[in-house]
N, C-alpha and C positions, 0 to 999 in steps of 0.2 A: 504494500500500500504506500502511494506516495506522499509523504509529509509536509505539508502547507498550511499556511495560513488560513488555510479552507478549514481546515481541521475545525478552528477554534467553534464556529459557527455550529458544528455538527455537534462538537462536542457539549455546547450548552444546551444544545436540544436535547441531548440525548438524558443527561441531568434531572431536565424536566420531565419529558416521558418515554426514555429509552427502557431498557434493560436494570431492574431490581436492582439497588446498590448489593453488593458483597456485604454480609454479616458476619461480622467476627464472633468467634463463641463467646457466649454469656458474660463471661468474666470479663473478657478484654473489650467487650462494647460498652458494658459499666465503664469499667477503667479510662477508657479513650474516652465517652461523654463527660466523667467526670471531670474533665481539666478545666480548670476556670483562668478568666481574663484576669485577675486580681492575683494570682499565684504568680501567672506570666508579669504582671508588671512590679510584680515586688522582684521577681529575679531581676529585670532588664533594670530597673530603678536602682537596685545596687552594685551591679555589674557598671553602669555609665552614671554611677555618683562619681563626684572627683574627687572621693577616697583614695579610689583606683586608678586615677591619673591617666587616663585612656589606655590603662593597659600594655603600654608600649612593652617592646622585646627587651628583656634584660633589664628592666627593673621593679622595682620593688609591687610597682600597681601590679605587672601581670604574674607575678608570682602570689599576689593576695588572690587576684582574681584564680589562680591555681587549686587555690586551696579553699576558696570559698564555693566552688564546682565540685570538689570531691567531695563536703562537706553537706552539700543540697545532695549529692547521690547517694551517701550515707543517710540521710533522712528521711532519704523518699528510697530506701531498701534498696538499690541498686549494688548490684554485686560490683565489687572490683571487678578490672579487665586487663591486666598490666600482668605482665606476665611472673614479676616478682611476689603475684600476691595482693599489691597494692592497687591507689588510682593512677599512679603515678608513670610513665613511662617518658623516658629521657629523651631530650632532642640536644643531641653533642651540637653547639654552632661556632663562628670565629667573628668577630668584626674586623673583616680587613683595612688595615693600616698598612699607611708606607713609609717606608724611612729613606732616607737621602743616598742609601744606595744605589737605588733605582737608576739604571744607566743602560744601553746600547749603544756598542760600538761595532763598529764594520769597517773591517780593511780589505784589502786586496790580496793577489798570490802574493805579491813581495811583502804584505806587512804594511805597507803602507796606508795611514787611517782617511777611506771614503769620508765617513761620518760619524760623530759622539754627540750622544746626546744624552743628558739628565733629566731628569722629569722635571716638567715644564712647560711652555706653550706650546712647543711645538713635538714635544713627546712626551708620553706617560704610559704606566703601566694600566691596563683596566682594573675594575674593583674583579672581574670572573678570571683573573691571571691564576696561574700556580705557584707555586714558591721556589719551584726549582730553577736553579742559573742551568742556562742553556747554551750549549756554542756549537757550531755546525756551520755547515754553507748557508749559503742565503737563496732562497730556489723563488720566484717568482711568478704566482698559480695563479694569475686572471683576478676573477672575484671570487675565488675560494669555495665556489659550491659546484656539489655533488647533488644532480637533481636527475634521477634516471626518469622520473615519468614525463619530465619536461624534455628527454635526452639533451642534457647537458652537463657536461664535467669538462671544470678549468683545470682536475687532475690529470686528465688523461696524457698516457705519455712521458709524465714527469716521473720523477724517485725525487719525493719527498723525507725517504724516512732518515729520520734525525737533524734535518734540514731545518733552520728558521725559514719561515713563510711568509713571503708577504702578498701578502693581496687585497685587493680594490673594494671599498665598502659599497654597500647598496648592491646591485644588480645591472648587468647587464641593460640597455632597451629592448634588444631584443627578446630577450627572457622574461626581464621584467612583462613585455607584451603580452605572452601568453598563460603570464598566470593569474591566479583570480588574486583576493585582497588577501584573505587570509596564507594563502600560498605564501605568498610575495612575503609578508611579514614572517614568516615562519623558517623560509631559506634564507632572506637578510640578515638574520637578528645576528646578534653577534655569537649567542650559544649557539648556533646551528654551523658558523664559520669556526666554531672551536671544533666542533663534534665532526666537520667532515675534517679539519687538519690532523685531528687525532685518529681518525679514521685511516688517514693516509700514510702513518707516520710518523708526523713533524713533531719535533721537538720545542718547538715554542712558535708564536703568529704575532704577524704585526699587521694592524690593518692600517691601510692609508687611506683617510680620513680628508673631504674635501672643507669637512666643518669642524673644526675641536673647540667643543665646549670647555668654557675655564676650570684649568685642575681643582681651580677650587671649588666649583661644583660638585666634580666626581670624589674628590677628594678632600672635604670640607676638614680644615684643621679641628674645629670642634663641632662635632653634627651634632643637634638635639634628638633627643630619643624618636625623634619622627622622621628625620631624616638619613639616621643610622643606616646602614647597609648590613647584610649578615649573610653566613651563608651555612651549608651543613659541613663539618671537621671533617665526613667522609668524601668531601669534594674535593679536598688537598692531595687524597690517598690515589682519589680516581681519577682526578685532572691537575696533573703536577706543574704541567706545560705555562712556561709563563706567556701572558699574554699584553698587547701592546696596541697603542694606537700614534699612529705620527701624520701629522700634517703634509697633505699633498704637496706642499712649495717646498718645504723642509726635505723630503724624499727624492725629489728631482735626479742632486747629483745619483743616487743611489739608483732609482732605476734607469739612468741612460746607461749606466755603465752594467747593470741586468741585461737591458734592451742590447747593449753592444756586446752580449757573450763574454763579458769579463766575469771571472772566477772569483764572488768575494765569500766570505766568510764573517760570521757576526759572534757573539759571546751577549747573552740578554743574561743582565741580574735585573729580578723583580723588584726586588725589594719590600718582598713582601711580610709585614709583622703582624699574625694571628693573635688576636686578643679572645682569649675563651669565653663562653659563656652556653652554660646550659638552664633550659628552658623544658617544660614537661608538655604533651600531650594528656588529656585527665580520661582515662578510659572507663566505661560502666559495662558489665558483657552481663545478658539474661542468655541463661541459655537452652538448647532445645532440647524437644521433648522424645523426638526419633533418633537411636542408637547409631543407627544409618547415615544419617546427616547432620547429625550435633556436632561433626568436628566440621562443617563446612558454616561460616556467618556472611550475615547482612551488616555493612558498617553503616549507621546514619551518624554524619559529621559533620560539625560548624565551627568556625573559627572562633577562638576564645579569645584573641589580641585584636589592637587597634594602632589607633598612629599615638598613643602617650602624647607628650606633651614637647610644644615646639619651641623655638630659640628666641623666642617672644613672650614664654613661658603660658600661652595658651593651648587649655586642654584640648584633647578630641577622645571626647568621651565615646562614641562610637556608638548610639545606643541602637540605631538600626545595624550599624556594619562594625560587629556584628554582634550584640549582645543580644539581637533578634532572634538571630540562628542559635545561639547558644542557649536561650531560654525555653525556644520549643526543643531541641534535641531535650535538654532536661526535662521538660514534659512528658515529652514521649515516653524516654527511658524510665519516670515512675511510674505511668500510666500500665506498662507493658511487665514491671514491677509488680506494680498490683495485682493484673492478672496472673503472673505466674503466679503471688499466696492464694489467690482463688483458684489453680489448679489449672491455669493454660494457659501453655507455651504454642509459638509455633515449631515446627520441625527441626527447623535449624535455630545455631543462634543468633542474635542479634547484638554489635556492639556499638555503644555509643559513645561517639568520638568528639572530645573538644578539644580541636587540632590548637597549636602555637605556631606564629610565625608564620601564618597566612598574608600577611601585611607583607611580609618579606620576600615574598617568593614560595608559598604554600610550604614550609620549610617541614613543619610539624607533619602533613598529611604524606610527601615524599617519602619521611625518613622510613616513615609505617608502612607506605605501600612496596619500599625498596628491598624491604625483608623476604626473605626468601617463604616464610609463614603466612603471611597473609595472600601472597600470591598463589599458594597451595589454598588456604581454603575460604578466600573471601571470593564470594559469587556476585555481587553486589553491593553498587555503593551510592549512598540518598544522599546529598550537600546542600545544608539551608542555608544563605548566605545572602544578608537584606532581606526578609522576612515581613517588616513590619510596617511596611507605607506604601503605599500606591507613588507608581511612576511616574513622574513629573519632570520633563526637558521641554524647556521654554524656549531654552536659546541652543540650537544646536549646533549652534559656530562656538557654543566653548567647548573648548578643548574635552573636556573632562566626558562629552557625551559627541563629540565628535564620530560621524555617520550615522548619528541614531536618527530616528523621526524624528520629528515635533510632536509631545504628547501632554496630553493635561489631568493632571488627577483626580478629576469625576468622569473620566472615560476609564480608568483603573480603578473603580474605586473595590473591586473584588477578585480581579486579574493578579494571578500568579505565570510568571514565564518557564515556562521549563528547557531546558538545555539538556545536550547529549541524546535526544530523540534520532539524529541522522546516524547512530555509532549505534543503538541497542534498541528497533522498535518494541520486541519483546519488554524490555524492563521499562517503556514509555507508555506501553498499554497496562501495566501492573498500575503505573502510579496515576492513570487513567481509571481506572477501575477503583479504586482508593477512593478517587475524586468522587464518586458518584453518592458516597454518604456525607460529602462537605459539600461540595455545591458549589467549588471557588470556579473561576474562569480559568482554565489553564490558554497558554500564549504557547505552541511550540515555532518562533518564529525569528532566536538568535543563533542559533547555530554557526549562521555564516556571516559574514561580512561583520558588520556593526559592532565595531571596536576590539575584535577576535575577545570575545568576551565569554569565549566555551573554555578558551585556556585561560581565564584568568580567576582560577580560583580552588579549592580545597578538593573539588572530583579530578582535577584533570591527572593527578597522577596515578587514579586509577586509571583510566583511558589510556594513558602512556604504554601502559602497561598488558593492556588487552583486558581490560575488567570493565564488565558496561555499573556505566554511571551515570546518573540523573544529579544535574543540578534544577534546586527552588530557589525562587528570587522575586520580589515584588516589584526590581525593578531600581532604577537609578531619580535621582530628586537634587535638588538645589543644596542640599544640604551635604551631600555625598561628601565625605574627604574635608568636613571642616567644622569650627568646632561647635557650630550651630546643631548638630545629630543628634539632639536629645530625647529624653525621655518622654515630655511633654508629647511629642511629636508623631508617635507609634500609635496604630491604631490595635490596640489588645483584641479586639472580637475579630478582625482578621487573622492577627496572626496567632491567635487561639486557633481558628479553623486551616492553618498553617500546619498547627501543630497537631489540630487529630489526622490531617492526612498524613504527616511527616511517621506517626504511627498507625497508622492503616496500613500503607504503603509497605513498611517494615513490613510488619504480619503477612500479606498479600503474596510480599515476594519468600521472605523465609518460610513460608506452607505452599509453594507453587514450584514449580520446573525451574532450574538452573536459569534465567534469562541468557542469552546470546548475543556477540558480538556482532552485526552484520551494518557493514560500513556502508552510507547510502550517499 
């Protein structure tokens, strides 16, 4: 069946007088009706007080927010999920720093030095470098990608391996032509010219850059907890490769004398200084009631951080993005609670994830999905993320909702969007059928284009991965990313009805068939 924006139309017909909603057993339909808007807003009201200082990564607000999660799953009888026993399971991270090491040099056969450069305007290491000092030839690869369904590779032909790399940012026109938006964003980005140069070999990349943003951007001498960079300790292990960016004018001499078949060689120190810091995911596992399928779960996940606080010292309390998501997951997970002391599970189990380090790069949901464990027995994965307000972009030349419509929020005022529909129609018609005892609007209508907004957030490392995922979202609003998000501002009886589908949906999928990958 083909997936459109046609969909929505059928689908709220079908609400009204389709097909019997799905009834969950006795217990779990108490349970799930049970959830009140007042529970919901006492969690999200203290979650985005500015006790907790927006929760940022690595300090103090999101580690209360930690523990004040485990503490609502303890009360509302949620089983630990963490595999110590505890709620607790660890997310290893680094904030990369740079120290005045940082240098590339390139000489020629004789030794003679092309060019040196310090970090600075015209060269710096990226924040996704690796730590390791690299020296090798210097091999010159196009625009660095590797795109067989587009047939194109700037590798072909070369011996890249242990070689510094340099190559041209952005895309080809020609290529650029033929691909769609999210394509295009997805073979440009700079992790994807890391991942084919490591692909090929190369022992370190330098991209040349027609634009370099001021180092002190990338590189802010003191970021505030919102502008912090971070990334996972096991990305040092698997991506050692230092990585670099140098100004087009600055490069010149260096690629004529590529272009003229001259033999240079290069020596890249990063200079790169990891500052530690660990951070928890707070897991809750119910588990199932079939011998057969209790070692296989459903994870439903939200992000528990936000942007903390900025170098203005004003908060962002986050209370849609996302203490939204994180108050119906905690819903859910009592509701589902409940029923199992009244005596029903479904088949498999269900775990409920409040990821860390979504803000950052979905750091907390990766490090979970990259375990060799979950990729054995998790079948499915639900991500509530902006939960609690109807969509509203007024102005779609700002940046922040750039490609999106123009939408106003009484044309939303019940609309839920769902993502990951084109990856798993199977696990789209589960949370479809979910729907039929809530009654929201579902939207399956971002998948593509409009801000690649399928990869921006806590499912996509399921997807990565070959695990179908659904992400929920009400949607983007004025207030997105500032420190205006508050509590005041969430409408509880929607995302109350957030949260009975958030566990329907769990039930639905953990008592039904494996859902399936099938890429549309």
């Amino acid at each position: 069946m083909k997936r459109t924006l046609a969909l929505l139309v059928v689908w709220t017909a079908l609400v009204a007088s389709g097909p019997a909603a799905v009834r969950l057993p006795s217990g779990a339909e108490h349970a799930v009706e049970a959830m009140s808007n007042e529970a919901l807003h006492d969690m999200v009201a203290t979650l985005a007080s500015d006790a907790f200082a927006g929760r940022g990564v690595g300090h103090a607000g999101n580690r209360a927010a930690e523990e004040y999660i485990a503490r609502t799953f303890e009360q509302r009888e949620v089983p630990p999920g963490a595999a110590d026993g505890s709620y607790f399971q660890a997310v290893d991270l680094f904030r990369p720093t740079l120290t005045a090491d940082a240098q590339v040099t390139i000489v020629d056969e004789a030794g003679s030095r092309v060019a040196a450069f310090t970090a600075g305007p015209d060269f710096y290491p990226l924040p996704e470098t690796g730590d390791r000092v690299a020296s090798g030839r210097v091999v010159l690869a196009g625009y660095g990608i590797t795109a067989a369904s587009a047939k194109h590779d700037d590798y072909a032909g070369l011996d890249v391996h242990g070689a510094i790399v340099l190559v041209r940012d952005a895309a080809p026109a020609a290529l650029a032509a033929k691909l769609n938006e999210d394509d295009r964003a997805e073979l440009t980005s700079i992790e994807r010219k890391i991942k084919d140069a490591e692909a090929h070999g190369a022992a370190g990349l330098i991209v040349v850059r027609g634009y370099m943003p001021e180092m002190r951007s990338v590189w802010p001498d003191r970021p505030s907890v919102r502008s912090a960079a971070y990334r996972l300790t096991a990305d040092l292990r698997l991506h050692p490769a230092p990585v670099g960016a140098l100004d087009d004018k600055a490069a010149e001499p260096i690629l004529r004398a590529l272009e003229a078949r001259q033999r240079l060689s290069a020596t890249f120190v990063p200079g790169l200084a990891p500052e530690p810091v660990t951070v928890h995911n707070v897991l809750g596992l119910i588990e199932g009631r079939d011998a057969r399928r209790r070692h296989e779960m459903v994870v439903v996940g939200a992000h528990l951080d936000h942007d903390g606080v900025d170098a203005d010292g004003r908060i962002y309390n986050g209370a849609d993005d996302n203490a939204s998501g994180t108050a119906a997951v905690i819903a859910a997970a009592g509701a589902l609670a409940r029923a199992a002391a009244a005596g029903d599970r479904p088949s498999r189990a269900v775990l409920f994830a409040l990821w860390n380090g979504e803000e950052k790069g979905s750091l907390g949901a990766a490090r979970f999905a990259a375990a060799p464990e979950p990729q054995r027995r998790v079948i499915a994965n639900l991500n509530l993320d902006m939960v609690g307000r109807d969509e509203d972009i007024p102005d779609p030349s700002d940046w922040r909702f750039s490609g999106l419509p123009k939408i106003d929020a009484e044309s939303s005022r019940n609309t839920v969007h769902l993502l990951g529909y084109s990856y798993s129609a199977d696990l789209a018609d589960e949370v479809l059928d979910a729907n039929r005892a809530v009654g929201l609007t579902i939207r399956e209508d971002y998948d593509r284009g409009a801000q690649n907004l399928l990869q921006r957030s806590d499912h996509w490392p399921f997807l990565e991965r070959g695990i179908p995922a659904i992400f929920l979202t009400t949607g983007l609003h004025p207030d997105y990313h500032t420190p205006q998000d508050d509590t005041e501002r969430i409408d509880f009886a929607k995302l109350a009805r957030v949260a009975r589908l958030a566990a329907r949906a769990a039930w639905i999928v953990a008592d039904g068939p494996a859902p399936q990958i099938h890429r549309r």
